[in-house]
Steps between C-alpha positions, in 0.01 A plus 500: 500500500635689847294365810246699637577542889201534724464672881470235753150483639375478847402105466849467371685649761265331767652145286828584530495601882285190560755265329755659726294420812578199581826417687844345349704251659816630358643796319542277161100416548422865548690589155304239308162569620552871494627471154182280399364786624637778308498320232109566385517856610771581257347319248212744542648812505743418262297359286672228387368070403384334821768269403753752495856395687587598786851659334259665240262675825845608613659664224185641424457658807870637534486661164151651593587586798877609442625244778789520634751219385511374859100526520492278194739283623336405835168492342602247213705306761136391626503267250752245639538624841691263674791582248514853677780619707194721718212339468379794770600758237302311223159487751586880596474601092197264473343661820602810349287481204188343662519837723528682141224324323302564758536852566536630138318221332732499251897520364589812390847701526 
């Protein structure tokens, strides 16, 4: 059975931007707790298991989305991020979405 995505809603958005509040003390912090972040929005408007990887939220996303590879790549590189050559480049993708999400409320093409 295909997932059934769903529009993020006010009181999710407002979750997201307040788990992003809070300050990091490092660039590899940032990632993890922005990805922690991301993490339940996409599961919503994907609508994929709450238990759903974070390589599954990714590759969902990029195909539903039609991602760039090196969109995909940054994005999924959130995952182990101090094995990144940029981890700036990974946080900009992340940031990226979060400023997606929250505009469109969605991923879409």
């Amino acid at each position: 059975m295909e997932p059934t995505p769903r529009l993020l809603r006010k009181p999710d958005v407002e979750a997201l931007l307040t788990a992003l509040s809070g300050p990091a003390a490092s660039a590899l912090e940032e990632i993890t707790v922005v990805r922690h972040a991301l993490g339940a929005a996409l599961v919503r408007v994907l609508g994929v298991a709450p238990d759903s990887s974070w390589a599954t939220l990714v590759t969902t996303a990029a195909e539903r989305g039609a991602w760039p590879s090196r969109r995909t790549t940054l994005v999924a590189a959130a995952e182990a991020p101090d094995r990144s050559n940029d981890p700036e480049a990974v946080l900009d993708a992340l940031w990226d979405l979060v400023r997606e999400l929250n505009e469109v409320r969605t991923i879409r093409p």
